[in-house]
FISEBA-46201 format. One line per field, with one value per residue: residue number from 1; x, y, z of N, C-alpha, C, O in turn. Coordinates in nm, 4 decimals, padded with zeros to 6 digits. Example, Ala and Ser with C-alpha at 12.3 -4.5 7.8 and 13.67 -1.06 7.14 Angstrom:
residues 2
i: c(1,2);
n.east: c(01.3190,01.2850);
n.north: c(-00.5690,-00.2250);
n.up: c(00.7800,00.7080);
ca.east: c(01.2300,01.3670);
ca.north: c(-00.4500,-00.1060);
ca.up: c(00.7800,00.7140);
c.east: c(01.3200,01.2900);
c.north: c(-00.3300,00.0030);
c.up: c(00.7800,00.7870);
o.east: c(01.4236,01.3409);
o.north: c(-00.3319,00.1138);
o.up: c(00.8465,00.8039);
END
This chain:
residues 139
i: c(1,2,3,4,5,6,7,8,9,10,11,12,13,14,15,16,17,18,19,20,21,22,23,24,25,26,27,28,29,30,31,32,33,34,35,36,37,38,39,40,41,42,43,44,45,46,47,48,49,50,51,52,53,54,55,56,57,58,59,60,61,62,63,64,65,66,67,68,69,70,71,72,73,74,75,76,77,78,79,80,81,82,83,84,85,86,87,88,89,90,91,92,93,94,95,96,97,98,99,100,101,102,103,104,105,106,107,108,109,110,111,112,113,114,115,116,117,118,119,120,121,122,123,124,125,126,127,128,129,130,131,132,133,134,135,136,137,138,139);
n.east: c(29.3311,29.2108,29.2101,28.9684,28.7822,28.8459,28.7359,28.4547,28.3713,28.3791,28.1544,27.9318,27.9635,27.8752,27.6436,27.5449,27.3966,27.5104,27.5709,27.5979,27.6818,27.7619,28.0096,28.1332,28.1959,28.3653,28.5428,28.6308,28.7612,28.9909,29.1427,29.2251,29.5157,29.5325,29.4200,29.0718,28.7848,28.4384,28.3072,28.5059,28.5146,28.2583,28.2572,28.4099,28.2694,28.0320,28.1044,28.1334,27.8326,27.5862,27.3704,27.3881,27.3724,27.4888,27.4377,27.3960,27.6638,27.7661,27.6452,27.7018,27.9936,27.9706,27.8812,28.0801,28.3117,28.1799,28.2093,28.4633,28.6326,28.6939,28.9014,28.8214,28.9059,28.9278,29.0551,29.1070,29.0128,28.7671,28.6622,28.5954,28.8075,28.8679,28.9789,29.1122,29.1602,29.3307,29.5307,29.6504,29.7884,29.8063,29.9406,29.8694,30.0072,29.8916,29.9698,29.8517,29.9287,30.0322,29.9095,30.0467,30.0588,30.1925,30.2962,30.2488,30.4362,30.2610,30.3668,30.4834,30.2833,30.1887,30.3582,30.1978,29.8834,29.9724,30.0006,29.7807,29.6315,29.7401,29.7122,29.4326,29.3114,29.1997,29.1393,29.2475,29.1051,29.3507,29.3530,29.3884,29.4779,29.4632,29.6887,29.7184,29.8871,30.1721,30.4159,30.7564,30.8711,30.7059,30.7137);
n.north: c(18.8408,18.9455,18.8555,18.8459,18.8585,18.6079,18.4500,18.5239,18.4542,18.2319,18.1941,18.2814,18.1239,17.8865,17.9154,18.1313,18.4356,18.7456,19.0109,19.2861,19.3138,19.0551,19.0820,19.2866,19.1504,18.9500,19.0794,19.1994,18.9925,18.8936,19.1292,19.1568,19.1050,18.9065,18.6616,18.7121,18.8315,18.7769,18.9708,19.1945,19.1916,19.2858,19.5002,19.6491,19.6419,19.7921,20.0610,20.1072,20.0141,20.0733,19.9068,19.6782,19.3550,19.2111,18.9225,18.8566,18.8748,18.6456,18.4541,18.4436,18.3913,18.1750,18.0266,18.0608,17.9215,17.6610,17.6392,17.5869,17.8237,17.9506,17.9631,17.8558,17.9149,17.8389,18.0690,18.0645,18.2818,18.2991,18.4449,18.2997,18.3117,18.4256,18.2998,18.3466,18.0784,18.1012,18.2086,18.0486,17.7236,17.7133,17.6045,17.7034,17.7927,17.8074,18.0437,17.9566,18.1466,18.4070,18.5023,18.4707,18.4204,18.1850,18.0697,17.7972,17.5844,17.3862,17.1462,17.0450,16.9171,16.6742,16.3896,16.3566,16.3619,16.1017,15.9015,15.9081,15.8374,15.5114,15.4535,15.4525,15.4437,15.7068,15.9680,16.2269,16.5906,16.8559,17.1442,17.3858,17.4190,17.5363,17.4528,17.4557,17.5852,17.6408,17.8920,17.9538,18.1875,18.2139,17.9490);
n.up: c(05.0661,05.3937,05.7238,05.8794,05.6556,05.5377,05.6899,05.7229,05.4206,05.4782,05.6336,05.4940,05.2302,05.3562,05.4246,05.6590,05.7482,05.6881,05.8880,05.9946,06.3023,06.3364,06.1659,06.2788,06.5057,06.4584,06.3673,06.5726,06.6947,06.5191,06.5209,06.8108,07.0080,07.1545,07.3661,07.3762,07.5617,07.5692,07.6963,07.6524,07.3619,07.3351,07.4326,07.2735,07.0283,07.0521,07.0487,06.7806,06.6978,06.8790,06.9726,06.9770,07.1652,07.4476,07.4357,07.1565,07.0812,07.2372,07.1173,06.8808,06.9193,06.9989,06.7329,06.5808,06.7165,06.6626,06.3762,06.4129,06.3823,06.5642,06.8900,07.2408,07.5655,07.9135,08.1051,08.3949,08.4967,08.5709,08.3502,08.0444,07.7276,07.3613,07.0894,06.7246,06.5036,06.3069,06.4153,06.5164,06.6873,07.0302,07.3675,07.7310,07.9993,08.3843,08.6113,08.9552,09.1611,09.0858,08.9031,08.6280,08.2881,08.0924,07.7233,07.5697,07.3453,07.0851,07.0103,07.2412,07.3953,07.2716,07.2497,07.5018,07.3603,07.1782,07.3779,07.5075,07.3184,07.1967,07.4663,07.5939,07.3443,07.2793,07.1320,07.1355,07.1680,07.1689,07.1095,07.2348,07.5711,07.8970,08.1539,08.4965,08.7636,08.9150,08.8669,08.8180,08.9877,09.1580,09.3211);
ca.east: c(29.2125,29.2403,29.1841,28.8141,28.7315,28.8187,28.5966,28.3294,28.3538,28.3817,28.0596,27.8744,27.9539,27.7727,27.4588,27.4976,27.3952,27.6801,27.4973,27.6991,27.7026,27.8547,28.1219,28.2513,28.2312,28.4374,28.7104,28.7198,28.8143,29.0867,29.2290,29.3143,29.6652,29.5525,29.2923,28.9588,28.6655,28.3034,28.2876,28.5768,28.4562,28.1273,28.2899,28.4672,28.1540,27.9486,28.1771,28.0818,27.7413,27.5540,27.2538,27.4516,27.3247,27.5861,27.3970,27.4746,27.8336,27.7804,27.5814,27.8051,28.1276,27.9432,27.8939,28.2592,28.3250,28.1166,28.2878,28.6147,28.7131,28.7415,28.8954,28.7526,28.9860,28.9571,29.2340,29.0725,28.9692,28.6385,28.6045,28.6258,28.8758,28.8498,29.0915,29.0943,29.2117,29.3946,29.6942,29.7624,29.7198,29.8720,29.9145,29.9201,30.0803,29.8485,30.0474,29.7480,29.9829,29.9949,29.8331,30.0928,30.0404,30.3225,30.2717,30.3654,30.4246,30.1444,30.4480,30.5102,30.1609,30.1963,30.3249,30.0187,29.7846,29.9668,30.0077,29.6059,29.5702,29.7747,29.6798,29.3047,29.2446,29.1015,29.1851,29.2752,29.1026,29.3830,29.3591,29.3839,29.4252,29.5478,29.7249,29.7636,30.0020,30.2980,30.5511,30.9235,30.9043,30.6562,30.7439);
ca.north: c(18.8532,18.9823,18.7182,18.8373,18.8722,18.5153,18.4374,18.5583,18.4198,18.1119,18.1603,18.2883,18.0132,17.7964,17.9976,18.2141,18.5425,18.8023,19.1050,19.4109,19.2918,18.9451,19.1572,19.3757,19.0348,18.8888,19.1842,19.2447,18.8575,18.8964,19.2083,19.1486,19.1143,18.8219,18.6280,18.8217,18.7884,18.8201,19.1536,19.3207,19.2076,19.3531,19.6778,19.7368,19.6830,19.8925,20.1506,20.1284,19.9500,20.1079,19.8864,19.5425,19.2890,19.0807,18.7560,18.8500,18.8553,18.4959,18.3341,18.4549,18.3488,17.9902,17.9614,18.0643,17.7740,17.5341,17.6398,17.5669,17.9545,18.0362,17.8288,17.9037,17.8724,17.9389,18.0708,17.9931,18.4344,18.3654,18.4428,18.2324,18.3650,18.3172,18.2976,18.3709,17.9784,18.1696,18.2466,17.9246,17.6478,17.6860,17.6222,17.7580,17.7637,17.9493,18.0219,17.9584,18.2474,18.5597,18.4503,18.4827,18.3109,18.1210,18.0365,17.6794,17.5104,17.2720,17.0253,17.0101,16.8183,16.5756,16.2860,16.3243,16.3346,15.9565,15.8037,15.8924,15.7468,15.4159,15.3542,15.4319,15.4627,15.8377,16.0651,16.3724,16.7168,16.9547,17.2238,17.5026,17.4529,17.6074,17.4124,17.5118,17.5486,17.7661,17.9594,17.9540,18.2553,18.1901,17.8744);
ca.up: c(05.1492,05.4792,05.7740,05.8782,05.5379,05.4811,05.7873,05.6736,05.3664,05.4881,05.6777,05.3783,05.1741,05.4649,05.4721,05.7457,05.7588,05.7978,05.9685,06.0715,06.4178,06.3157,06.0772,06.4342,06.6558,06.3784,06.3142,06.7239,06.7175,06.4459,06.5875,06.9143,06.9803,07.2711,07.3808,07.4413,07.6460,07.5485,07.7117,07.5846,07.2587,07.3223,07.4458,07.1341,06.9017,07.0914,07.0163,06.6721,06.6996,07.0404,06.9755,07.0091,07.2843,07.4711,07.3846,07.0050,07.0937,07.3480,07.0152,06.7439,06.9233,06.9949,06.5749,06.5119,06.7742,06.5842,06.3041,06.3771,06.3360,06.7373,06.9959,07.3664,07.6984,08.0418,08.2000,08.5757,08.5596,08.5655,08.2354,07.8845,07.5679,07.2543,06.9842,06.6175,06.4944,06.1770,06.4885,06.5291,06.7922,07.1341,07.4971,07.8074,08.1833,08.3962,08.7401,09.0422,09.2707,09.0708,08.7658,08.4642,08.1286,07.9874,07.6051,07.5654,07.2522,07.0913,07.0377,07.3865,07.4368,07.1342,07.3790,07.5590,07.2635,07.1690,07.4471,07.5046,07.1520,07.2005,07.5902,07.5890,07.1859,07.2993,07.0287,07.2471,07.0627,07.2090,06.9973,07.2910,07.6850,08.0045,08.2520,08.6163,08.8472,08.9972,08.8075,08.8799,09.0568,09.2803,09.3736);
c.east: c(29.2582,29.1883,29.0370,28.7482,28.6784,28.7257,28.4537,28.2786,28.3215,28.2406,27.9702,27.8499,27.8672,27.6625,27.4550,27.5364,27.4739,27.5775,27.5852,27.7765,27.8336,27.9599,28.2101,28.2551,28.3536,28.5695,28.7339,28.7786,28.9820,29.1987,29.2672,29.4698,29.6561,29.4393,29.1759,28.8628,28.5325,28.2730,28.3957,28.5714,28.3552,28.1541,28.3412,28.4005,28.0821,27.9917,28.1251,27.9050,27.6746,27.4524,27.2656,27.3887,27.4577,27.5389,27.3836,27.6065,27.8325,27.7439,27.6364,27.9493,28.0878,27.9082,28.0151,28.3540,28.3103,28.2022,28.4204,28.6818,28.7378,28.7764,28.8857,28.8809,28.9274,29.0506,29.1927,29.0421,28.8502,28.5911,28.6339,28.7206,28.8414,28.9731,29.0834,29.2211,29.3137,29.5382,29.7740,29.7689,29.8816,29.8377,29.9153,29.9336,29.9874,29.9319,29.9128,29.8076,29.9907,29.9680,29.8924,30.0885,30.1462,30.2677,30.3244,30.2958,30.3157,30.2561,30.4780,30.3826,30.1752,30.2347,30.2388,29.9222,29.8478,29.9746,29.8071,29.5511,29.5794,29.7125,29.5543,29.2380,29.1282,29.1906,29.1206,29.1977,29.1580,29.4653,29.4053,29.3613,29.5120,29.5353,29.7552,29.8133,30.0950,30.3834,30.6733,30.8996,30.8175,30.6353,30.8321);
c.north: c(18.8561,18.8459,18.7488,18.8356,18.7214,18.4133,18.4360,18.4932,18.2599,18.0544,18.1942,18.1848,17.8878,17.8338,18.0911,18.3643,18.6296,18.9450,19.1938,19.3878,19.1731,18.9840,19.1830,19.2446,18.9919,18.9569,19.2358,19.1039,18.8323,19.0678,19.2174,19.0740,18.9303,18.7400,18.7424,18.7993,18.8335,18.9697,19.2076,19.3175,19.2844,19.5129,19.7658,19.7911,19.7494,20.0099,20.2160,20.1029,19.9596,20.0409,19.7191,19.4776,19.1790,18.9341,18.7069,18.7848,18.6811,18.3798,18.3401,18.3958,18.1554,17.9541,17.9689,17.9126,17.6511,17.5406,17.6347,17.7025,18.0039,17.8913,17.8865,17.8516,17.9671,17.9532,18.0597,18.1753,18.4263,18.4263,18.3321,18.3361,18.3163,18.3546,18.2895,18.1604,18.0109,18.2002,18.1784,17.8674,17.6535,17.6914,17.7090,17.7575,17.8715,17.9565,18.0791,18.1001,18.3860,18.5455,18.4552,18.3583,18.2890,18.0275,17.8819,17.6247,17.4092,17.1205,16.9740,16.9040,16.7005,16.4276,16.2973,16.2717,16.1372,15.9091,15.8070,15.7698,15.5723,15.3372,15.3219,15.4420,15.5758,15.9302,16.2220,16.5135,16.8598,17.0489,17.3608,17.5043,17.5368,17.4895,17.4844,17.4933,17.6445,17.7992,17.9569,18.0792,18.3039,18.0619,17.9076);
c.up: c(05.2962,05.5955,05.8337,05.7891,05.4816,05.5433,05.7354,05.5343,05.3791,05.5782,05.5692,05.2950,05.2664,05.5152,05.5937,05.7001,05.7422,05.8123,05.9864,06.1987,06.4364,06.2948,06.2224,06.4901,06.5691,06.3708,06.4656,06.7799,06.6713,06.5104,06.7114,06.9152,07.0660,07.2828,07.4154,07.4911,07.5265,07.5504,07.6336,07.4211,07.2064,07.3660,07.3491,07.0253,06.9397,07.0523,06.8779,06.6725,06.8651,07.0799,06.9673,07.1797,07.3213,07.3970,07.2565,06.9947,07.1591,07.1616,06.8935,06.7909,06.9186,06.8033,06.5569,06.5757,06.7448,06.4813,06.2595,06.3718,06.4854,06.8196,07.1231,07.4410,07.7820,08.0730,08.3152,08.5949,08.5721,08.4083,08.1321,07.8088,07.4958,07.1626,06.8805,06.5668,06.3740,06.3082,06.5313,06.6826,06.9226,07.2826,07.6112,07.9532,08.2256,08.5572,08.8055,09.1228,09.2106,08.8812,08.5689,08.3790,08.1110,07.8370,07.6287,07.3990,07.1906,07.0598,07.1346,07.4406,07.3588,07.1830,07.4225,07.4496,07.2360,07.2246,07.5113,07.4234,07.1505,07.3327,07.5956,07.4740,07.1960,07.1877,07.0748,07.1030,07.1658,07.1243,07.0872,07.4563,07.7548,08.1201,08.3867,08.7183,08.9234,08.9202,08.8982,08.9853,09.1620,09.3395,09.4510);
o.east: c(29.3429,29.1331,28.9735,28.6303,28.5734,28.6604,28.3708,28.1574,28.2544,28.2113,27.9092,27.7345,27.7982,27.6002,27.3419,27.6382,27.5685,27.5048,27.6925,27.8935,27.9389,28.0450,28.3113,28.3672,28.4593,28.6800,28.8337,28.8341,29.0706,29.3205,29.3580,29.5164,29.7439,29.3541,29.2008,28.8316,28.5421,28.2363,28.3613,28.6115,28.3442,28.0880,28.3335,28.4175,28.0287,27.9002,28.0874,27.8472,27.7018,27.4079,27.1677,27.3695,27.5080,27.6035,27.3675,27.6474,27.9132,27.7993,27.6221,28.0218,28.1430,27.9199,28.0689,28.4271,28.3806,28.2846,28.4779,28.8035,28.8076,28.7255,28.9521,28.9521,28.8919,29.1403,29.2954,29.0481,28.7918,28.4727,28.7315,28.7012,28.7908,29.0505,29.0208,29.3371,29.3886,29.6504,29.8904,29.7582,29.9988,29.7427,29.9752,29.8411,29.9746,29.9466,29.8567,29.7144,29.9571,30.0205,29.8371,30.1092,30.2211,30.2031,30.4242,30.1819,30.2784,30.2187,30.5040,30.4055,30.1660,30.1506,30.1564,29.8855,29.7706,29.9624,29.7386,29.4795,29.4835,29.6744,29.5224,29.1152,29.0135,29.3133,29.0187,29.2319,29.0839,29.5816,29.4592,29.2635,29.6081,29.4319,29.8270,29.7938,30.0439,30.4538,30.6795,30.9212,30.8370,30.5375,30.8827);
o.north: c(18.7726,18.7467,18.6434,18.8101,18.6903,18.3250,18.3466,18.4752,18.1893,17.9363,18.0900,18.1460,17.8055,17.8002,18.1278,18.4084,18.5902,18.9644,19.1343,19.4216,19.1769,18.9494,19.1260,19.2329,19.0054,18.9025,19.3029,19.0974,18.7803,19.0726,19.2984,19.0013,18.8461,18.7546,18.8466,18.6892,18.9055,19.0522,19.2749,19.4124,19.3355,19.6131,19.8876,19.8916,19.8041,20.0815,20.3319,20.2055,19.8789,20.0661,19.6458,19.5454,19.0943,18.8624,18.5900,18.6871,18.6030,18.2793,18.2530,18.3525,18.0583,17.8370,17.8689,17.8333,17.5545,17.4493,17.6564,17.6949,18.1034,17.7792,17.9900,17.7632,18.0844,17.8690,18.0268,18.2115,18.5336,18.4426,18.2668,18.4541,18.2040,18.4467,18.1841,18.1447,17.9157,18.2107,18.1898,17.9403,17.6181,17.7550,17.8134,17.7071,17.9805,17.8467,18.1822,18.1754,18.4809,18.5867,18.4493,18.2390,18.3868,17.9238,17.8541,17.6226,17.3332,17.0065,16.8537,16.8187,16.6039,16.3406,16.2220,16.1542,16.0487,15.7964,15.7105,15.6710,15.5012,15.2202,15.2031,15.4498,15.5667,15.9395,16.2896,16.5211,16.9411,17.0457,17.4493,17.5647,17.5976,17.4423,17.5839,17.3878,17.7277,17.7018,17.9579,18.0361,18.4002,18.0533,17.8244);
o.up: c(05.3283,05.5480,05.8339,05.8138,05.4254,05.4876,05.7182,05.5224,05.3038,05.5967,05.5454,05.2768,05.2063,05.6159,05.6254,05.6467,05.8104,05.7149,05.9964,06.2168,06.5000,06.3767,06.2633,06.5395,06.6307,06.3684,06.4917,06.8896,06.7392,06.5278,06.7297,06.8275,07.0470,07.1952,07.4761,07.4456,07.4271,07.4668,07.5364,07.3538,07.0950,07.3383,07.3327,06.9562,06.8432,07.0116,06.8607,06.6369,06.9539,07.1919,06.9535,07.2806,07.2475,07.3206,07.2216,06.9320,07.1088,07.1169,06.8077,06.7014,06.8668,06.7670,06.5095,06.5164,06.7742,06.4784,06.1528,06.3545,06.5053,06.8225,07.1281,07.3933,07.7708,08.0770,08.3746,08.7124,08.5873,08.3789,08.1690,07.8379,07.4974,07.1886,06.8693,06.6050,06.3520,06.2587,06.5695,06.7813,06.9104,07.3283,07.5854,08.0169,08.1697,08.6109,08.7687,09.1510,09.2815,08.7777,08.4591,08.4008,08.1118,07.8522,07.6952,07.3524,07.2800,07.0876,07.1346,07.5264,07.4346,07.1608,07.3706,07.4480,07.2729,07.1767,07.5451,07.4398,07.1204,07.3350,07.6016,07.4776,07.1522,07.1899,07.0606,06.9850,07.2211,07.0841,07.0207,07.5004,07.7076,08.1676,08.3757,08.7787,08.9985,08.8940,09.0212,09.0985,09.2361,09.4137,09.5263);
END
């Protein structure tokens, strides 16, 4: 089973709907190579689907959210991403000076998450951020 397929199934089995519209928000989620915005989500299904409303795309990515199947970041553009949670949980460096992403590890946080846990008994949910700052080569 393909990984929107199993999406979907996995919203099916939980009573929701799956609509045509849902289907494209869902397979322009799973096929991006990267994070994706709202819009360029909504630019792709239009493509197919000319009769799509952004606030489909805003209220279908907030169920996939609920559901554990998308994880949201800002990167500080002014927009939100989202992320297909099937690609697997990670961080990221955003440099404030000419704005490149650096991937970082979700092991690399994992000290944080326990020393959260042990100092203030906060049980950290970092499933997906962006830190910011300066890159080497514009420092």
């Amino acid at each position: 089973m393909n990984k929107s397929a199993d999406m979907i199934s996995r919203l099916s089995h939980k009573g929701y709907r799956m609509t045509p519209q849902r289907m494209m928000i869902l397979e322009a989620v799973e096929a991006a190579e990267d994070h994706i915005s709202a819009e360029e989500i909504y630019t792709a299904a239009c493509n197919r689907y000319p009769h799509l409303n952004i606030s489909t795309v805003y209220r279908t990515l907030e169920l996939l959210k609920e559901q554990g199947l998308v994880t949201e970041t800002d990167m500080g553009d002014g927009r939100v991403r989202y992320h297909s949670i099937k690609k697997g949980h990670h961080h990221h460096l955003v440099c404030q000076k000419c704005g490149k992403v650096i991937d970082l590890d979700e092991s690399a946080l994992a000290p944080l998450k326990d020393a959260l846990s042990k100092e203030y008994g906060f049980v950290a949910d970092l499933k997906h951020l962006a830190i910011f700052g300066v890159c080497d080569k514009c420092r």
